[in-house]
C-alpha positions as CSV (number, residue, x, y, z in Angstrom):
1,X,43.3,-125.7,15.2
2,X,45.4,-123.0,15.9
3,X,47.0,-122.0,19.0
4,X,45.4,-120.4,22.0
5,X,46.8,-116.9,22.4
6,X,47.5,-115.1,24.8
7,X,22.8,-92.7,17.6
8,X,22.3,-90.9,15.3
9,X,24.4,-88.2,14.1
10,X,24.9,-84.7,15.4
11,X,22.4,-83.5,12.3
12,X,20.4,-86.6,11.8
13,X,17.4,-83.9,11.6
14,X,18.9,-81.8,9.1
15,X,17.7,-82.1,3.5
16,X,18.9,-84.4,1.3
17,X,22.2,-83.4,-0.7
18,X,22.2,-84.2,-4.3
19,X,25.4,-86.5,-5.8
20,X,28.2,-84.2,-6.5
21,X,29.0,-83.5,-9.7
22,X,32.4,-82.5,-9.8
23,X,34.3,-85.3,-6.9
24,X,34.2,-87.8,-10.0
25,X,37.3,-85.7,-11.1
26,X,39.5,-86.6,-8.5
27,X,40.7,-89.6,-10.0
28,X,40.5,-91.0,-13.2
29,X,39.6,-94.9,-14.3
30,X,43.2,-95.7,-14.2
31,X,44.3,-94.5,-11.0
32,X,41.1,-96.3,-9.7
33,X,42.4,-99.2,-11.1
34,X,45.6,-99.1,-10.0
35,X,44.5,-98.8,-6.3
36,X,43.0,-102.1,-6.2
37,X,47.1,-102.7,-5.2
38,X,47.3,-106.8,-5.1
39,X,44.2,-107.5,-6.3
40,X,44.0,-110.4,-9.2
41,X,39.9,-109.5,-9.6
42,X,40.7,-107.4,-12.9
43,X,41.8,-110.8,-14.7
44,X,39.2,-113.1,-13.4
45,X,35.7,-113.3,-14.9
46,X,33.4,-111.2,-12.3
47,X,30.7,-114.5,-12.4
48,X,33.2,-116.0,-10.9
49,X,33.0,-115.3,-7.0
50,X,33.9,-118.2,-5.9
51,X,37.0,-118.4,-7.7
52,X,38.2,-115.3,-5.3
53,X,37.0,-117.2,-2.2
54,X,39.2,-118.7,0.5
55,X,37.9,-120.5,3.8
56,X,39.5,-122.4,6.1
57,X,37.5,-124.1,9.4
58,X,39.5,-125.3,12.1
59,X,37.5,-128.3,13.4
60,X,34.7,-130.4,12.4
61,X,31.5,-128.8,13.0
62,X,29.5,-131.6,14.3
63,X,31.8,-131.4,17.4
64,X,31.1,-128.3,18.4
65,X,30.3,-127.3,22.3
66,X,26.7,-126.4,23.0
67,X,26.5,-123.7,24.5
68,X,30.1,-121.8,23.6
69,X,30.3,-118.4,22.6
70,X,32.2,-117.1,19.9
71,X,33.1,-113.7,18.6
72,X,33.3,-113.2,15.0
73,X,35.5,-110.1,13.5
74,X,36.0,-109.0,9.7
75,X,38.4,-106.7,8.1
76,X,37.5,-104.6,5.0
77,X,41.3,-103.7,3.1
78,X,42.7,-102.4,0.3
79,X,41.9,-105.1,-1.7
80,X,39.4,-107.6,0.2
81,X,38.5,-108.6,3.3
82,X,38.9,-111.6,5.8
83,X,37.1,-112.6,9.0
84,X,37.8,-114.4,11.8
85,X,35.6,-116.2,14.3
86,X,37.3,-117.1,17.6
87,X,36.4,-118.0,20.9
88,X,37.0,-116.6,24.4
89,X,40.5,-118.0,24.3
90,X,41.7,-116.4,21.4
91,X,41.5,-120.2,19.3
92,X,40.1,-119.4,15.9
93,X,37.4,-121.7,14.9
94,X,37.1,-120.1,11.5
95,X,38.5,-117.8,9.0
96,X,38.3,-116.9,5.1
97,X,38.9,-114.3,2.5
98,X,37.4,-112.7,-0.5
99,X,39.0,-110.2,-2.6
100,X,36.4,-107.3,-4.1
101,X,34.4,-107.9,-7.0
102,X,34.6,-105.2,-9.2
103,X,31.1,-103.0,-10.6
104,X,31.8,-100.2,-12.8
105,X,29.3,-96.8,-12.7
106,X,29.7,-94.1,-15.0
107,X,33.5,-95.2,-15.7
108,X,34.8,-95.5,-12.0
109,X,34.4,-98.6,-10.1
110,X,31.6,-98.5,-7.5
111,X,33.2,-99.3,-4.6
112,X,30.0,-99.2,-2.2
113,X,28.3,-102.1,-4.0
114,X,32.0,-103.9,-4.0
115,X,32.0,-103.4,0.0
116,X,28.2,-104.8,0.1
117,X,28.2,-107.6,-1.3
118,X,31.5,-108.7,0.0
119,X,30.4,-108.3,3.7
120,X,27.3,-110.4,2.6
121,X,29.5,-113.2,1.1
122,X,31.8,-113.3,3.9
123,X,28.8,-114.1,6.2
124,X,27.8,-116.6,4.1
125,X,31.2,-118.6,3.9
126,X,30.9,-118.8,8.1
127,X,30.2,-122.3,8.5
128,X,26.4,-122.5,9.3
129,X,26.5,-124.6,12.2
130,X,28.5,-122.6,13.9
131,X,26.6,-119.4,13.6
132,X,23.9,-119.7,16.4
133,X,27.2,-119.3,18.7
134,X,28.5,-116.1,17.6
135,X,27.8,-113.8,20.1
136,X,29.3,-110.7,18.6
137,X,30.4,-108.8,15.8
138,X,33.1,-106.2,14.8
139,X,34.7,-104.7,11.9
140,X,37.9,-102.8,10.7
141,X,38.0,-100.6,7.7
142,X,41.3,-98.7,5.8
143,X,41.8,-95.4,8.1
144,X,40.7,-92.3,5.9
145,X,38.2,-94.2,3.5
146,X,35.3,-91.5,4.1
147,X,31.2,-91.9,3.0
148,X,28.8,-89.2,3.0
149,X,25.4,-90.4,3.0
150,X,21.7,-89.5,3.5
151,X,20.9,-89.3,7.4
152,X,17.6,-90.6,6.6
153,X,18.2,-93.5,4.2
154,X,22.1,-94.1,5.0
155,X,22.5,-93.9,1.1
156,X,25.7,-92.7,0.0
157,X,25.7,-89.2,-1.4
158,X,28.7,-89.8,-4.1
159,X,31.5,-92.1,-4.7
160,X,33.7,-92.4,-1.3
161,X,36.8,-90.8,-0.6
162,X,39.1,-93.7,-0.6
163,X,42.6,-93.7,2.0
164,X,44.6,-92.4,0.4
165,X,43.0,-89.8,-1.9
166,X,44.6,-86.4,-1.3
167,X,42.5,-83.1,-1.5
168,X,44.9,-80.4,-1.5
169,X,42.3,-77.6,-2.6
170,X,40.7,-78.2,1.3
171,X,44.0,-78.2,2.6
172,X,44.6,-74.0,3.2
173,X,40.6,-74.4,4.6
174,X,41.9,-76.7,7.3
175,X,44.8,-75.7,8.4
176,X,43.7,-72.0,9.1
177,X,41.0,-73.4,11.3
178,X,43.0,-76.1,12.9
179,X,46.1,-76.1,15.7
180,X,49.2,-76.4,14.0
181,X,50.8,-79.5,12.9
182,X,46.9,-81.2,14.0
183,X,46.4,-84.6,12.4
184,X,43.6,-83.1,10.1
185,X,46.4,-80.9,8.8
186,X,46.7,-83.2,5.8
187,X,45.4,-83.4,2.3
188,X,44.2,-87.0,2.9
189,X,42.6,-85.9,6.1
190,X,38.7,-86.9,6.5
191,X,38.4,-83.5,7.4
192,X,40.0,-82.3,4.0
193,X,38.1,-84.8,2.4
194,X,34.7,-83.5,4.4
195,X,35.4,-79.8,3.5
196,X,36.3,-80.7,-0.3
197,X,32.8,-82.9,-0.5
198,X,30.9,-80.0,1.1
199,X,32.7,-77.3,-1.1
200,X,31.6,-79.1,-4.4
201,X,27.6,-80.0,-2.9
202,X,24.5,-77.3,-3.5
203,X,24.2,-75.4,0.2
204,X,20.5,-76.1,0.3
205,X,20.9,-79.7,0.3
206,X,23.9,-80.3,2.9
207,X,21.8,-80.5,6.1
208,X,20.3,-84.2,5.3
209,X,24.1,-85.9,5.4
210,X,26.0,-87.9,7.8
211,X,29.7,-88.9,7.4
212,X,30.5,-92.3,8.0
213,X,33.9,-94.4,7.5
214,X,34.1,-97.7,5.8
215,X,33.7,-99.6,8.6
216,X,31.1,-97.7,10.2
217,X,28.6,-97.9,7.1
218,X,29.4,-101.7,6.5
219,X,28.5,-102.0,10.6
220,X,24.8,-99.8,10.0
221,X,24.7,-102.7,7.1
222,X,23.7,-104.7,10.3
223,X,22.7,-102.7,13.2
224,X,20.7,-100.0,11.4
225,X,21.9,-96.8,14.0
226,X,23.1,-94.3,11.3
227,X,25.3,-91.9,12.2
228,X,28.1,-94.0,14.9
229,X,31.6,-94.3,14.4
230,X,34.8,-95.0,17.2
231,X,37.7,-92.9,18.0
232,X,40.0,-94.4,16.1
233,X,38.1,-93.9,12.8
234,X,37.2,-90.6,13.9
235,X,40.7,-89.2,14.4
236,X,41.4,-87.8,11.2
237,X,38.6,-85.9,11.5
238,X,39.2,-83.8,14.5
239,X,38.1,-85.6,17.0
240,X,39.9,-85.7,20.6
241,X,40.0,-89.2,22.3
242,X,41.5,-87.6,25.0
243,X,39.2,-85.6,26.0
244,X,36.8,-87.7,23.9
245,X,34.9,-84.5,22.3
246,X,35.4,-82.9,18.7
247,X,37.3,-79.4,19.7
248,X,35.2,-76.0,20.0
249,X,37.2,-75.0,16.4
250,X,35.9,-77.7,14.9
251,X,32.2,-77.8,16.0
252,X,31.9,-74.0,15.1
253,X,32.0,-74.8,11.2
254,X,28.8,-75.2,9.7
255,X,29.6,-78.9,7.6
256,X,30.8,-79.9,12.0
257,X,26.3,-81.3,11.4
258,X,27.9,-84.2,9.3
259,X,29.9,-85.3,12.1
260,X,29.3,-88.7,13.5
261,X,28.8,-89.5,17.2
262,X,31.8,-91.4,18.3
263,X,32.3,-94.6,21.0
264,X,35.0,-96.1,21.6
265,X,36.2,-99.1,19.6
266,X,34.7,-102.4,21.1
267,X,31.2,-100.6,22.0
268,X,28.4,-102.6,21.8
269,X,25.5,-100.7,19.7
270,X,22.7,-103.1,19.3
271,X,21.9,-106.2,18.2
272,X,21.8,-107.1,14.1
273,X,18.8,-105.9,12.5
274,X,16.1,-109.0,12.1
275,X,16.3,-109.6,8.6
276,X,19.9,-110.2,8.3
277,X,19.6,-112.3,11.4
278,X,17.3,-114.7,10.8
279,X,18.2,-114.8,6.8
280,X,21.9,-116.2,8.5
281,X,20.9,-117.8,11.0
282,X,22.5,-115.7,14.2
283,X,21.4,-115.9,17.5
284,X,18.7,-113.2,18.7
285,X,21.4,-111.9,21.4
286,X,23.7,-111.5,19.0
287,X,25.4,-108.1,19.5
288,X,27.1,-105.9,17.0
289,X,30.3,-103.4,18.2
290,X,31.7,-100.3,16.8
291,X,35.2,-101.0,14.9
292,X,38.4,-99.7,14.0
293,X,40.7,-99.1,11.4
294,X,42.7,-101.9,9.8
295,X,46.0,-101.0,12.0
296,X,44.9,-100.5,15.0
297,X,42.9,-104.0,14.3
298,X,46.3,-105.6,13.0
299,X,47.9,-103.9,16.4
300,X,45.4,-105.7,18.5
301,X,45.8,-109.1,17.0
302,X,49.9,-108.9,17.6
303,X,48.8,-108.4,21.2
304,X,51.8,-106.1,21.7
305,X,51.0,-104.8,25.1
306,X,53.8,-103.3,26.8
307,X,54.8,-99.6,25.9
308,X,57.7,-99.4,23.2
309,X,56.7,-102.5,21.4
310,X,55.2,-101.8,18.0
311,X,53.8,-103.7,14.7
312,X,55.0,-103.3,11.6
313,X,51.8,-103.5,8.9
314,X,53.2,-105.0,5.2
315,X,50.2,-105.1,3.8
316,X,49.6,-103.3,0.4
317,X,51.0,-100.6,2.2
318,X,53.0,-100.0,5.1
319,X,51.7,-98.9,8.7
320,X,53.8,-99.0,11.9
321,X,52.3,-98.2,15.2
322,X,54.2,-98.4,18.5
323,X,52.8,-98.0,22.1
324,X,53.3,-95.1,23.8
325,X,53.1,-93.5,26.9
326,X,53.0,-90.1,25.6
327,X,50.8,-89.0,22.8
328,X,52.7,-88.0,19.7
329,X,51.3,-85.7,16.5
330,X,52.9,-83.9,14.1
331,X,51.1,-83.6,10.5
332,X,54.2,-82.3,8.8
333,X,55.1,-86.1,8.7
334,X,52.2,-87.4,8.8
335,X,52.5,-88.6,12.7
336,X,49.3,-89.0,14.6
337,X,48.4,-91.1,18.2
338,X,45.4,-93.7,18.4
339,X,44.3,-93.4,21.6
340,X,44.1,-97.5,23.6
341,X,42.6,-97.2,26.7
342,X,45.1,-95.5,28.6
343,X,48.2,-95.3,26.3
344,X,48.3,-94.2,22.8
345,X,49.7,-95.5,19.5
346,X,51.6,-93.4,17.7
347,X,52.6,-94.4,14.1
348,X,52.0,-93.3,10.6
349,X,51.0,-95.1,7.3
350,X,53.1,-94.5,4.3
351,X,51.9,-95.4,0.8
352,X,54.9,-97.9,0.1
353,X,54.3,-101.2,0.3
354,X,53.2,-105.0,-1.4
355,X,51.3,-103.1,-3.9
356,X,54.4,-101.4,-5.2
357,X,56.2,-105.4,-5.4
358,X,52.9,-106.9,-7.4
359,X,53.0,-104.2,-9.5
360,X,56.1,-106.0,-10.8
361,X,56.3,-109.2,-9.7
362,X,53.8,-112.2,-9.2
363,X,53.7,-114.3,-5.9
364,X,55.5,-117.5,-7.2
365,X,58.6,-114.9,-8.8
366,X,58.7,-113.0,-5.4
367,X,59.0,-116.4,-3.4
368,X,61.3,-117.9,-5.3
369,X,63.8,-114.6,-5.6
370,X,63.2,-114.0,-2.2
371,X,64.6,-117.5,-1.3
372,X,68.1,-116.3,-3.3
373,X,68.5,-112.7,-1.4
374,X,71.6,-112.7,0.8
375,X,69.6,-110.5,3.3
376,X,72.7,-110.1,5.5
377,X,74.4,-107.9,2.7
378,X,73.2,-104.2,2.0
379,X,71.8,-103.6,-1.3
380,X,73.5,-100.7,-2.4
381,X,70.3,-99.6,-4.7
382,X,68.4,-96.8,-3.2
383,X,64.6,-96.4,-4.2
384,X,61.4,-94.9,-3.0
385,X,58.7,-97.4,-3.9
386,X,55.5,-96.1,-4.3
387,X,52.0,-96.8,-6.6
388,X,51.5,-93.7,-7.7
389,X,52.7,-89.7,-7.2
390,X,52.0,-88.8,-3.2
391,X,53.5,-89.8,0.5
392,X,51.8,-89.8,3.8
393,X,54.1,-91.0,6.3
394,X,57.2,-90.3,7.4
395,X,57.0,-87.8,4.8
396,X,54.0,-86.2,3.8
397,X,54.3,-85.2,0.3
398,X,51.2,-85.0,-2.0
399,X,53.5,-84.7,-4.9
400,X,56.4,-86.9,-3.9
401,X,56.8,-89.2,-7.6
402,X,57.9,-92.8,-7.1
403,X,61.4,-93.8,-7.8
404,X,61.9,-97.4,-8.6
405,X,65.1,-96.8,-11.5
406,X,68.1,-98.0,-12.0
407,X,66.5,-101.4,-12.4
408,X,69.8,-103.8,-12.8
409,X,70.0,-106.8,-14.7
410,X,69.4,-109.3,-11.9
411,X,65.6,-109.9,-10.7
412,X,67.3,-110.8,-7.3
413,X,69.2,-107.7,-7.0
414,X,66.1,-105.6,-8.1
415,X,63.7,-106.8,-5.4
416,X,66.3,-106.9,-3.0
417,X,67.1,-103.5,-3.4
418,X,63.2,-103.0,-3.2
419,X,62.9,-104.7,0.0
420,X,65.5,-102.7,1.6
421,X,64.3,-99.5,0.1
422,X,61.0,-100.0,2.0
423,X,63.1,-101.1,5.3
424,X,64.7,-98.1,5.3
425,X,61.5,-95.8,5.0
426,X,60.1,-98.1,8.1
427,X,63.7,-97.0,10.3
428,X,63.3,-93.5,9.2
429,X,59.3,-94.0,10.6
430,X,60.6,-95.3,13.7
431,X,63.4,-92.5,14.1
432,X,61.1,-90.1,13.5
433,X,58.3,-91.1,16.6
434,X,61.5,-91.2,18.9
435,X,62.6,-87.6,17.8
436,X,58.9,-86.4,18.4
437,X,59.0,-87.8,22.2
438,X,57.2,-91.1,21.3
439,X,58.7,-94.1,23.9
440,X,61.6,-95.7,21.9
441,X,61.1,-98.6,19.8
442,X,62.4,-102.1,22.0
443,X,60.6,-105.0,19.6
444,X,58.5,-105.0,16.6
445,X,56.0,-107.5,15.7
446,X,55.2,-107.7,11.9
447,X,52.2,-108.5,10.4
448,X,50.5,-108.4,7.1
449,X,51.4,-110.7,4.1
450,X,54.8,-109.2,4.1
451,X,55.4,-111.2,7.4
452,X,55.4,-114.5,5.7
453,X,58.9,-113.6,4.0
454,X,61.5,-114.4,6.4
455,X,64.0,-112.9,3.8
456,X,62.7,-109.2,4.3
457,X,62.1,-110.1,8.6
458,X,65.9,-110.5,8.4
459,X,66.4,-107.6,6.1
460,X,64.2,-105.1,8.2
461,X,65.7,-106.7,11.5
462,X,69.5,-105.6,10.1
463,X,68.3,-102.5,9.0
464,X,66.2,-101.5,11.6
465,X,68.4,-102.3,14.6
466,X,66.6,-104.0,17.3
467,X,64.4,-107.8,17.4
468,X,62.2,-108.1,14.2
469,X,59.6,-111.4,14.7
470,X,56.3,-112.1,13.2
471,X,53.2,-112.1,15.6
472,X,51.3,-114.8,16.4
473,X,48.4,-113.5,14.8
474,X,49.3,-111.8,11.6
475,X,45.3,-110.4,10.1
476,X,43.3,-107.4,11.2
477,X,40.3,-109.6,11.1
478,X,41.6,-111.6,14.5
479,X,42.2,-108.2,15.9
480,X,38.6,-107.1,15.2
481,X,37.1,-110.1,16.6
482,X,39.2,-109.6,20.0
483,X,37.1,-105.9,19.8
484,X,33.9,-108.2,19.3
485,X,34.7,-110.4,22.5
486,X,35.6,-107.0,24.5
487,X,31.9,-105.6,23.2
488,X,30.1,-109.3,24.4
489,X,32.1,-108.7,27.7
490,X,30.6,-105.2,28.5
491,X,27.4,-106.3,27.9
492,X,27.6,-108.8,30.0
């Protein structure tokens, strides 16, 4: 077992918008594709869920306390999603994985019924015997993935606007409503991505629609309250957690009906609808609690809880976040503060990451070159690894093109030079935060897969200047089941 560690939205009443016609244009099949980052799905026959399944329970079952409580979290990524079911002492009982089966409609994949079902198949994989005890429920979703649905039916109204989609034709709308340098002043904004849905849609039809983020929607999956989401979701869409309101500037736009009322993260909303309850077998109390996004989940699971400690994400793409005493934003670079109860965390996400590093090599090549990396030598190569054209963070560049050339002869020299490259982008992150008044960086906790590679620990450590370790808990999914046993507190 593993160790202890430390309702409705605003315009619910307003008719129903028709599927957009021209948002299938943003992205073709093939960027689609390619954004599935370190998925193996696309090779692996889709009957074949099981074969993208991973569980692991930490005790046997039979043994199991009457009468304990346990607080079950799941996070929805790039790629797939985990949970985690722990109890009041951090121990996790359970966990598993499943990456995203893949459903084509009309030539894109259909990412909705991907989200669905895996959320469903998750819940089965929790051992059975041990869900009477779970007493609550949250979820993390990717920061930026946005859904428009009907506010009556909670159907969504077109494809979704995935993270890191850009909409630069909403971006000159935006910022000439919003404050300069505001978070929303971004192409890949939720509020960009709001205004370009709401450009494209029929006017007579836009009154029956309610935004919701990936996690949110996958939460109404269970609750059935359409129309709630949490601050931390709700940032990039104007809203203030300070002051815990969306601004005057923001409400006085007519597409401000869409807008979601936002809780904060941990909130208990009700408990799960009957159906799903008794079909898997949770208890009647059992409660359900608004989320977060993947980062701030991961954050919470390092339990990095003093100000100037910070966690490094190296997921499929990188996110930092570092506690803060003042609140930072800036949207020229992408900078923007999560408010936690009464600090703030102040990071950025760029597009680098593991995807770039599957994209060229498989797990077994990048252990075994990893393992022949001198990572106290400097690799002289200087990239900018990214998926595909655009940067968010610490440079916010729609147009920015990777740069992954001159690839030399030796394997081990190319993904060393790779590894640095995306060491030096997390300094330049850090840097940045201090410049803008953030509280300086003392000790970063890494987490993600990238933490399991002590190689690139040491490499970012060198590079970055100051203590590099991996957390104790390393998956956003621990993190949202610490929000679900915050949610079971309150309502106690």
């Amino acid at each position: 077992m593993a160790a202890s560690v430390y309702t409705h939205s605003i315009c619910s009443l307003l008719p129903h918008l028709p599927k957009s016609q021209n948002y299938g244009d943003h992205c073709n099949v093939r960027k689609l594709l390619s954004r599935i980052l370190d998925s193996n799905a696309l090779r692996k026959p889709r009957s074949k869920l099981n074969s993208l399944r991973s569980s692991k329970v930490n005790m046997d079952v039979a043994d199991f306390e009457v009468g304990k409580q346990l607080y079950l979290g799941m996070d929805f990524g790039t790629s797939g999603a985990r949970y985690a079911l722990i109890d009041k002492e951090g121990e996790i009982y359970a966990e598993g994985k499943r990456e995203y089966p893949l459903y084509m409609s009309e030539e894109t994949i259909d990412w909705v019924k991907s989200w669905k079902t895996t959320l469903f198949t998750l819940m089965e994989d929790i051992p059975v015997g041990l869900r009477p005890a779970i007493a609550s429920i949250s979820i993390d979703g990717t920061s930026g993935t946005t859904i428009i649905v009907d506010s009556t039916t909670g159907e969504p109204l077109c494809r979704p606007f995935l993270y890191n989609e850009s909409c630069p034709e909403a971006l000159p709308i935006v910022k000439a409503i919003a404050p300069a340098k505001h978070t929303v002043c971004s192409g890949s904004s939720t509020l960009c991505k709001v205004v370009s849905w709401w450009r494209s849609s029929i006017d007579s039809s836009k009154t029956s629609a309610t935004l919701l983020h990936q996690a949110d929607w996958l939460l109404w999956l269970l609750h059935g309250k359409l129309g709630l989401s949490d601050y931390n979701n709700a940032l990039k869409v104007g809203y203030d957690p300070e002051v815990e309101s969306y601004p005057p500037w923001l409400l006085s736009q007519p597409y401000s009906c869409v807008l979601p009322v936002v809780l904060p993260p941990g909130t208990t909303i009700g408990t799960m609808k009957e159906s799903i309850r008794s079909q898997f077998g949770f208890p009647k109390d059992c409660v359900i609690c608004t989320g977060t996004t993947d980062s701030i989940a991961a954050f919470l699971a390092a339990r990095a809880n003093q100000p100037g400690k910070a966690v490094t994400s190296l997921g499929s793409t990188l996110a930092i976040k570092l506690l803060s005493t003042r609140r930072v934003e800036d949207s020229r670079f992408g900078v923007y503060s999560h408010r936690l109860d009464d600090k703030w965390l102040v990071g950025g996400a760029s597009n680098t990451g593991g995807a770039v590093l599957r994209q060229i090599f498989t797990d077994e090549q990048l252990k075994k070159l990893s393992e022949k990396i001198n990572s106290a030598e400097a690799s002289p190569l200087d990239y900018y690894p990214l998926q595909d054209i655009g940067e968010r963070f610490p440079v916010a560049d729609p147009e920015m093109k990777p740069r992954l050339h001159p690839r030399p002869a030796s394997d081990v020299e190319y993904l060393h030079g790779i590894l640095e490259s995306i060491a030096r982008i997390e300094a330049k992150g850090y840097s940045l935060l201090k410049e803008l008044g953030a509280t300086p960086v003392e000790e970063v906790f890494t987490a993600g897969g990238g933490s399991k590679n002590e190689k690139w620990i040491q490499i970012r450590e060198r590079v970055l200047g100051f203590p590099v370790r991996k957390a104790l808990q390393t998956e956003a999914a621990y993190g949202a089941a610490l929000l679900a046993m915050k949610g079971a507190a309150a309502e106690r």
